[in-house]
GUTORKE-836293 format. One record per residue (C-alpha): x, y, z. Coordinates in steps of 0.001 Angstrom, whole numbers, plus 524288, in hexadecimal, padded with zeros to 5 digits. Example, Ala and Ser with C-alpha at 12.3 -4.5 7.8 and 13.67 -1.06 7.14 Angstrom:
2
8300C7EE6C81E78/835667FBDC81BE4/
REM end
This chain:
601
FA39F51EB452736/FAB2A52CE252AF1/FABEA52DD6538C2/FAEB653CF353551/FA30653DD952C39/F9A935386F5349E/F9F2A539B75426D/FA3DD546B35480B/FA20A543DC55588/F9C525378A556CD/FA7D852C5F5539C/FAAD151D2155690/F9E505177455141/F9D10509B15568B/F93AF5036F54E06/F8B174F8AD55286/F7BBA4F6E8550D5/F70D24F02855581/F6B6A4E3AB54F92/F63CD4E399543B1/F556A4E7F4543D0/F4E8E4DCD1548D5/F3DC64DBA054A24/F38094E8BD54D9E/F351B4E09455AE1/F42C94DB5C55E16/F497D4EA7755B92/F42634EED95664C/F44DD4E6C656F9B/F52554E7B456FFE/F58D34F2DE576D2/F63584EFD657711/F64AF4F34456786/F6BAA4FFDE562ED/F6EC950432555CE/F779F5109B55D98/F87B250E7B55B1B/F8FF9515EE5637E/F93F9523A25636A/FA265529A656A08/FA3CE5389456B02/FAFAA53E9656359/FB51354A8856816/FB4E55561055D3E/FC371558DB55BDB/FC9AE5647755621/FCD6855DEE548BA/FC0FC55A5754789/FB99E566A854612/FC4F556BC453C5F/FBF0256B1952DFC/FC65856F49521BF/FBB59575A7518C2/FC6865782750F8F/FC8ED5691F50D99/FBB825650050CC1/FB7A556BBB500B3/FA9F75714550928/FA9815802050800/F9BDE5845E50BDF/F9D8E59308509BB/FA42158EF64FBD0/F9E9A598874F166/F9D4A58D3B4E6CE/F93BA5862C4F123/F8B665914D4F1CD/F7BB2590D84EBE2/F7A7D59A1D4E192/F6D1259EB64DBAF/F6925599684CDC6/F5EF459BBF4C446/F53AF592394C857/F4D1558B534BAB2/F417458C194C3CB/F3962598CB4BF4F/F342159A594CD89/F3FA259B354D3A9/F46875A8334CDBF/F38785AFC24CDF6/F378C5A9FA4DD9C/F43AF5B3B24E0B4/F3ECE5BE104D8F5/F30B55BE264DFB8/F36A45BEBA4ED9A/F40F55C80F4EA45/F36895D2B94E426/F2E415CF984F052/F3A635D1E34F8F7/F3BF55DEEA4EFED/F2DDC5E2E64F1E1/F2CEC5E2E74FFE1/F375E5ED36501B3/F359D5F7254F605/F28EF5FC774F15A/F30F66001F4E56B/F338E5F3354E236/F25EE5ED924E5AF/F1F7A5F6F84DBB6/F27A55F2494D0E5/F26505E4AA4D561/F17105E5064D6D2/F0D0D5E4DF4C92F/F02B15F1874CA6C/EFA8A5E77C4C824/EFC0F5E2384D53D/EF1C65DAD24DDBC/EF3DB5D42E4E9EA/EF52D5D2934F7C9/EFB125DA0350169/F07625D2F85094A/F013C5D15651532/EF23E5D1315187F/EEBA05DE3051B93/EE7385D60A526D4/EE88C5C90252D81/EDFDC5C1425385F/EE48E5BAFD543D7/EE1BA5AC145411E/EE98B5A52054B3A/EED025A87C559B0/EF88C59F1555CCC/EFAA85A62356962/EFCE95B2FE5718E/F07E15B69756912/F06645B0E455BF7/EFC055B18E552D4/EF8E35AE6C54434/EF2A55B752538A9/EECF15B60052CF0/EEB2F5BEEC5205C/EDED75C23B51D9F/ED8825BD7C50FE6/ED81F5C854506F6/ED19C5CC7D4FA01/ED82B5DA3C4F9CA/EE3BE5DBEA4F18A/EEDA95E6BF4F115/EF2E75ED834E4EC/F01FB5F08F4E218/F04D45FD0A4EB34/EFCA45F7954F815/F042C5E8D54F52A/F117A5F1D94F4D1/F0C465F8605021B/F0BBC5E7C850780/F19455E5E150242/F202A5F0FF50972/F179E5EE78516F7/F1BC35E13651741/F2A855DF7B51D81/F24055EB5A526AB/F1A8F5E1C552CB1/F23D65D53452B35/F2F965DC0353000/F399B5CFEB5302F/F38925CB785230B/F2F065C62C5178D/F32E85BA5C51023/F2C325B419503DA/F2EE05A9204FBC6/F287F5A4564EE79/F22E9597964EF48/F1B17596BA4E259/F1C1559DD24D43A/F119559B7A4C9FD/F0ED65A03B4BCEB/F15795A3264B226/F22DF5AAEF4AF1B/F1DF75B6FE4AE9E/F12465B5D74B627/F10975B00B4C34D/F0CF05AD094D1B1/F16145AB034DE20/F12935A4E34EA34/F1A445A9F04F5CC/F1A3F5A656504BA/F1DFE5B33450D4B/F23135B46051B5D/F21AD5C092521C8/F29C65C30252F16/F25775CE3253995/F290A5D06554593/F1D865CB1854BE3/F17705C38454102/F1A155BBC85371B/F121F5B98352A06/F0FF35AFA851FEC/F08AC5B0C7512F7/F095C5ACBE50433/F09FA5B51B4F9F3/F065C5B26E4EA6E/F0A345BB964E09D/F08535BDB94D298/F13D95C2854CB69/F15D95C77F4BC7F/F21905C9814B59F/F245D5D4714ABFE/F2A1F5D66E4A016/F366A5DC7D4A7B6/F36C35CF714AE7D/F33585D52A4BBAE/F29DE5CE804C3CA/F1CDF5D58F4C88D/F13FA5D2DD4D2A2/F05F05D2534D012/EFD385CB384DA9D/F002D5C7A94E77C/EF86D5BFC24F19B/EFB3A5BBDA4FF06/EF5F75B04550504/EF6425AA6B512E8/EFA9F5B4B751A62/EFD475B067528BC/F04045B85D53459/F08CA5B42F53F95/F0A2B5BCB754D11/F11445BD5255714/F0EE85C740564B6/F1CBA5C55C56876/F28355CBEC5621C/F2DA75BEDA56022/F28435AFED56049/F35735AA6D56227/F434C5ADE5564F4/F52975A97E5605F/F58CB5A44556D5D/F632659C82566AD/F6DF05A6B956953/F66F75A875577E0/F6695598E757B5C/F72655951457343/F7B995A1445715A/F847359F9657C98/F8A3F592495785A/F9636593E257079/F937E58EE05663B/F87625970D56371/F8EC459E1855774/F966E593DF552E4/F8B66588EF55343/F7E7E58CD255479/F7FC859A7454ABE/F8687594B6540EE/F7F1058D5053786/F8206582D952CDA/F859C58C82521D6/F9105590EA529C1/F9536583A052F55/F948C57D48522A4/F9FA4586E851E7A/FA7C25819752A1B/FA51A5729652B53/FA83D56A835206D/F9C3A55E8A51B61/FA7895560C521AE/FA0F255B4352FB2/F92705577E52A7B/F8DFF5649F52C28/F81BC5641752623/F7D615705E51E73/F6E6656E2651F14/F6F8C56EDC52D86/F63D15639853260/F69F4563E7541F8/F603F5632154BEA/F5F725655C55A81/F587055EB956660/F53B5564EF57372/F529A55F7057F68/F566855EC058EE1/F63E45586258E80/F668655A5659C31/F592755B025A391/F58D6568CD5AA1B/F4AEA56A225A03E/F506E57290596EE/F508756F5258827/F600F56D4C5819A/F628456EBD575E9/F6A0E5661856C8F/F6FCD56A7B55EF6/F73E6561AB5536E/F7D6F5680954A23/F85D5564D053E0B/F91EF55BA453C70/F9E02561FE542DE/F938E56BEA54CA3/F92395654355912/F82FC563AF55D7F/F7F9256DB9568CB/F79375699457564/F71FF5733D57A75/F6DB15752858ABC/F63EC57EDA58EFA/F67355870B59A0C/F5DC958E095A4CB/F5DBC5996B59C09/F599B5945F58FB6/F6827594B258A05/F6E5F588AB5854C/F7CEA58202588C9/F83DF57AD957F3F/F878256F3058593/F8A09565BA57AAE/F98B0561B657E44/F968A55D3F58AC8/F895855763587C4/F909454DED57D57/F8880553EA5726A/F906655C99567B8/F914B5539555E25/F983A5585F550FA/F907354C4A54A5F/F870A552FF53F9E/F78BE5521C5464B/F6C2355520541D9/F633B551C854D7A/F622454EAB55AE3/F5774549A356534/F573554DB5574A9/F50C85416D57AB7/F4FD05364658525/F54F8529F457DA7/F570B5228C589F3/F4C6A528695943D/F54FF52C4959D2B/F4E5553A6D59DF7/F599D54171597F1/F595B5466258749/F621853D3357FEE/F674B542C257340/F669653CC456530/F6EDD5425455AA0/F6E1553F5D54ACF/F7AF8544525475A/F7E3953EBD53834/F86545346553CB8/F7D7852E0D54641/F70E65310754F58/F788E5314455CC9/F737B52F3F56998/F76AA535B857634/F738D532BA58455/F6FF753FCC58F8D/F755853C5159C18/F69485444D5A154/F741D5510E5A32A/F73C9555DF592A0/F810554B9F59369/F805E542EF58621/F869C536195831E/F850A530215757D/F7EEE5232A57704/F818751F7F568B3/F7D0E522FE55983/F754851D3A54DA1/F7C4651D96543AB/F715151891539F7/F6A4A5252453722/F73C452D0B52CD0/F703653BDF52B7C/F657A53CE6534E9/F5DCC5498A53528/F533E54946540FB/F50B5540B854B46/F43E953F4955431/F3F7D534F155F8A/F35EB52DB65633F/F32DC5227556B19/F2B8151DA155FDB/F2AB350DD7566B0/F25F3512EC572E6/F307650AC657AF6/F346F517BC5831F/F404951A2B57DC9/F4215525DB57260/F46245213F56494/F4BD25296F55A62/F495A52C7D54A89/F52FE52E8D54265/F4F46537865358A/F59CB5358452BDB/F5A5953FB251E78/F6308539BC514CC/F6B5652DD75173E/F794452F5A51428/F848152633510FF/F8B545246B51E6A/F978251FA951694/F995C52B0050D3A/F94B253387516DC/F898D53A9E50FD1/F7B4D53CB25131B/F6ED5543545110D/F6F3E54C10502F8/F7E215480350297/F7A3E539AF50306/F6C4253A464F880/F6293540994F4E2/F538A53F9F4F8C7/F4EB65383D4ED75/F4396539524E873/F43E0547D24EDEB/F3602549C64F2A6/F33B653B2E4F6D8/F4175536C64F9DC/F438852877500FF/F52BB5290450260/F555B52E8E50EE4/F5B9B52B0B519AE/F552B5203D5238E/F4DEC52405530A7/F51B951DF253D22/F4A77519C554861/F52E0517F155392/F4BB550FCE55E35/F500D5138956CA9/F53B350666572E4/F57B950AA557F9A/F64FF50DBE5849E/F69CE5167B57A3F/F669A50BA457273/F614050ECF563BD/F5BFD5066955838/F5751508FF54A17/F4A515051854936/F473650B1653D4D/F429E5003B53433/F3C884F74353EF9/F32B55018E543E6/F2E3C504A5536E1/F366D510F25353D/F3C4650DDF52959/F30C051062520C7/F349351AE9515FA/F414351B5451E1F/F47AE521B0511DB/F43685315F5137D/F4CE453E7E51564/F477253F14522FE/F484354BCE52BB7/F411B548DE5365B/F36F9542DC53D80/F2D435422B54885/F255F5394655137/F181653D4855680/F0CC55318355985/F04B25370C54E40/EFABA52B9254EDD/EFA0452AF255EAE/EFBF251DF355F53/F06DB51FE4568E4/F140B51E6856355/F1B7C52A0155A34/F19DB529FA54BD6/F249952F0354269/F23E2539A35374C/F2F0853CD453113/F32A254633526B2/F3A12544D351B63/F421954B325120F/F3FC154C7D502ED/F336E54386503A3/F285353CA450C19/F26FB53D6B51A2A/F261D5303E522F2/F1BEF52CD352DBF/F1E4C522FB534D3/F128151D7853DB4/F16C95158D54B0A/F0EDF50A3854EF6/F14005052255AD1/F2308506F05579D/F2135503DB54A0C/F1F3650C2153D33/F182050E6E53271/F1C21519D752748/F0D9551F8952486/F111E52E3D520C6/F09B652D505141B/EFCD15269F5192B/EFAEC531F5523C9/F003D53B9851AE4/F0B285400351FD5/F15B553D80513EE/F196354AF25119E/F21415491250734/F297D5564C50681/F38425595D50EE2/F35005568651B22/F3D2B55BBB52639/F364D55AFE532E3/F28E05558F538CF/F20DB55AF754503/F16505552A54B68/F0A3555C2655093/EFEDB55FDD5548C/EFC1956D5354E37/EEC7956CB754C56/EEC305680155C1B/EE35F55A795578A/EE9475518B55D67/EEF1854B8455271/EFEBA54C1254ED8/F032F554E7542BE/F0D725542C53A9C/F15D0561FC53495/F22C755D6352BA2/F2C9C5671852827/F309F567A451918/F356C571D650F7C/F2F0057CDF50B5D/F36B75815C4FD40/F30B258E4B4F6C6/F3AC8589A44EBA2/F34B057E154ECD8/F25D9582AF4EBAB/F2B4358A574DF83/F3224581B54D7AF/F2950575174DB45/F1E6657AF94D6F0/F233157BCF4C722/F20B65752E4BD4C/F2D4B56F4B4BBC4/F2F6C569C74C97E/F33BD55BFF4CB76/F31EC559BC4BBFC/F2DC954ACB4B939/F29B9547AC4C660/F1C62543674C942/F122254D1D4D074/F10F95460A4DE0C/F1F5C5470C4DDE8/F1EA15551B4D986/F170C556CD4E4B9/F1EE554FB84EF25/F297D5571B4EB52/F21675634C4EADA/F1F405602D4F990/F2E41561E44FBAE/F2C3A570A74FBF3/F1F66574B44FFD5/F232D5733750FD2/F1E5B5705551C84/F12C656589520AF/F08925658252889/EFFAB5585152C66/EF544559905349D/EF11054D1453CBA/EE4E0544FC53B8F/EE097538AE53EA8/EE97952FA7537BD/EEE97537DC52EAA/EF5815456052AD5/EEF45550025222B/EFAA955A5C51A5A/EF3BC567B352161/EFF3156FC451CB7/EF9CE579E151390/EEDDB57C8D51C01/EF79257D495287F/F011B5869E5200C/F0D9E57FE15259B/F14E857C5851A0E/F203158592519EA/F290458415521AD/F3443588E5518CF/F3F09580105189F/F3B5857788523D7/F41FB56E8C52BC1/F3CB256D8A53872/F2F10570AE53CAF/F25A456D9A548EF/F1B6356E7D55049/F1C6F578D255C37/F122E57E4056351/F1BA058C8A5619C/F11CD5942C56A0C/F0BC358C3A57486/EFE1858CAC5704D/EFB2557DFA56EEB/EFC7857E2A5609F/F0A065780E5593A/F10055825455021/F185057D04544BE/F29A958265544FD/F30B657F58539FA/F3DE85806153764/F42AF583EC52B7C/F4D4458881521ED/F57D2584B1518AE/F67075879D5160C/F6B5E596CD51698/F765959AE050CF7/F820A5A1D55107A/F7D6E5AB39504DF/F6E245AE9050355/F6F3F5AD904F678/F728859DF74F868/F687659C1E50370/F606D58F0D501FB/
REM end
């Protein structure tokens, strides 16, 4: 193994484990058992932080590494660009609209002559819909719509083409359309007819709008930025927090295990017991993490030297929590080399207590105390198992095979909290290891039966969700039988209660692709594969999920709920944003920026 590949910070590994798995009985009864080897702090020296990009061959900002546009052998693709860019074109020059529009025309206008309140979700927000309507509009009042439009939605309309039917010269395109305002924001879909004439120039000739919904707002502003406000008097602030991967990938070499998809999480909790929530930051290999204490005022201190916690050790998520009941938040760590464990003196003062070093390229961890013995235990979701000795991992490592069911992912780990700073992998003798084998992102434990001890879903990656029933400490994988397989990319999970009966529902985070939607839905997609498989890898694309509770069993509610997309997502939860006793779904979402628009993914 490369102590430099692997271990920044951390060094002098002492390896020793715990006895082999013995009856699902016996392992519990022994606390004394611990599958933790010992950790010593390194300090960062100068040298060490002095990379040669010339040496290493790695230019990021190299010209020859740059994406450049092709001709897609997809037809949808080229006549996608050209519908948004004459839509772009229309809403800013009745000039252009005219010669863009048949005299033919029939359709809608943009936006509803008028809408109903349906929903009050409290004294500031409230949602509308568009009324149904029979009356169409002809060319010049449709014109009229087009100019009016960036007037009402002041901060921007965006559209993207999700569907194209027809033939080559004839043809429909479905669109989804955001519209941004000041106080309002508005969503709709929009399906035009298009012709194309002898000149080659596309014209449109129908255009209907579907589902329009509006959403208020009495205040100026729901939310506000306080990053710079809480976090812009640390020094760091411009160096750390503003920069983002693009630019740090142009300064710190693959040797540093910067990653460039990002995947670092955070934690929040009271590290030092005055009741105010800390904050704890995972970053990249060769950026120290950032721990974060709240002052009276709301700002934040960075106080990560002197709390033992700026780690240069790649990390990609952390847990605030009581591993030892003492009444003080402990703090667990899943850096790439190992998931490391540090004791709180009860003063935001860490110690590490030891690491795991069994859970290679771990992307999310979550805790439980799943065996109901009083002390917290703690999953492990691991993406794409590397080779520790050649170093590589993840994409570098394999690929997900087969791509929309793949089973050769890393392995899950349940870590069972034996006391003591004492930790053992439990995995297979609790039933855990049941489809073990998934590109796992995360996971979460709610008592979805209320029988009294936390189940586990988990979501996966490039194929078929797990759920994982707990009776009595041990396990059963029943995701399919209560519906809940989800076959699709599955980045997060959030329990619920969004209908408010009493019964626990489920929301996963996936992918929403427009691309996708567009190419997927040809002819020629996925040629010689069967059409379930079609399908499941149709499911890849089409985004978010919603499942709706019932007795002993889950029913897919998404389309009715309109919650599918999410964009890009890779977070998303429950929260109850307004305080009116009803849970809201935030999702977080997005995908790699270019350094030039032109290469933006």
């Amino acid at each position: 193994m490369s102590v430099v590949r692997f271990v920044i910070l951390l060094t002098s590994l002492y390896l020793f484990f715990g006895c082999e798995n013995k009856s699902r009985k016996e392992v519990r009864s022994s606390p004394v058992s611990n599958d933790l080897v010992d950790l010593n702090k390194r300090k960062f020296e100068r040298n060490d932080r002095e990379f040669s990009r010339g040496s290493s061959g790695i230019d990021f900002h190299s010209k020859s590494s740059l994406i450049h546009n092709v001709s897609s052998s997809w037809s949808t693709e080229e006549v996608t660009v050209e519908i948004e860019s004459l839509f772009n074109r229309m809403l800013l020059s009745a000039d252009d609209a005219a010669k863009m529009i048949s005299n033919d025309f029939r359709g809608m206008e943009l936006v509803p002559s008028s809408v109903g309140k349906i929903l009050l979700k409290s004294d500031e927000i409230s949602l509308w819909e568009g009324a149904e309507e029979e009356r169409h509009v002809g060319k010049t009042k449709f014109i009229q719509s087009l100019l009016e439009l960036p007037k009402k939605f002041p901060s921007g309309n965006y559209l993207k083409v999700v569907e194209i039917s027809g033939q080559e010269r004839s043809f429909k395109a479905s669109l989804i359309v955001d519209h941004l305002g000041e106080y309002k924001e508005a969503h709709a879909e929009w399906v035009c007819e298009w012709t194309r004439g002898s000149d080659g120039e596309l014209k449109l000739l129908a255009f209907e709008r579907k589902n329009y919904l509006e959403l208020r707002s009495d205040k100026e502003i729901l939310y506000n930025d306080y990053t710079h406000k809480v976090l812009g008097q640390t020094p760091h602030y411009d160096i750390q927090i503003n920069k983002g991967i693009s630019e740090w990938a142009g300064l710190i070499t693959k040797f540093g295990d910067l990653a460039m998809t990002g995947h670092h999480g955070l934690a929040v909790g009271d590290v030092n017991g005055d009741g105010r929530d800390d904050l704890f930051v995972c970053d990249g290999g060769s950026l120290p993490n950032r721990l974060y204490v709240q002052n009276e005022d709301g700002t934040a201190t960075d106080v990560s030297v002197n709390a033992g916690t700026d780690w240069y050790e790649d990390s990609r998520a952390a847990l605030l929590l009581d591993l030892d009941n003492d009444g003080d938040q402990d703090l667990v760590v899943a850096t790439i080399a190992m998931i490391v464990f540090a004791e709180n003196d009860g003063n935001g003062q860490f110690t590490i207590r030891g690491g795991f070093p069994g859970a290679q390229y771990p992307f999310s961890l979550s805790s439980s105390d799943f065996d109901l013995d009083g002390d917290l235990d703690v999953y492990v979701c691991i993406y794409g198992e590397g080779d520790r000795g050649a170093g590589s991992r993840g994409f570098d490592e394999r690929a997900p095979v087969p791509f929309q069911d793949a089973k050769n992912g890393g392995k899950n780990v349940l870590l069972v909290n034996r006391g003591g700073f004492s930790f053992t992998d439990e995995t297979e003798s609790v039933g855990l290891g049941a489809n073990n084998n998934r590109w796992s992102f995360s996971a979460s434990w709610e008592d979805y039966d209320n029988d009294g001890d936390p189940d586990l879903y988990v979501a996966n990656d490039f194929g078929r969700n797990c759920m994982y029933r707990n009776d009595e400490g041990y396990f059963t994988e029943d995701a399919k039988a209560l519906g809940l397989e989800d076959t699709g990319a599955g980045m997060s999970v959030s329990w619920g209660d969004y209908d408010r009966d009493g019964i626990f529902d489920l929301y996963v985070g996936n992918m929403f692709s427009a691309a996708g939607n567009r190419v997927g839905a040809q002819d020629k997609f996925a040629p010689g594969r069967g059409l379930n498989e079609i399908q499941e890898m149709r499911k890849m694309y089409r985004g978010n999920t919603l499942y709706r509770g019932t007795e002993g069993r889950f029913s897919n509610v998404t389309r009715d709920a309109r919650v599918s997309m999410g964009r890009w997502a890779w977070s998303s939860g429950f929260v109850d944003i307004n305080n009116d006793g009803w849970e809201d779904i935030v999702i977080a979402n997005g995908y790699i920026t270019g350094w030039n628009k032109e290469d933006d993914l």
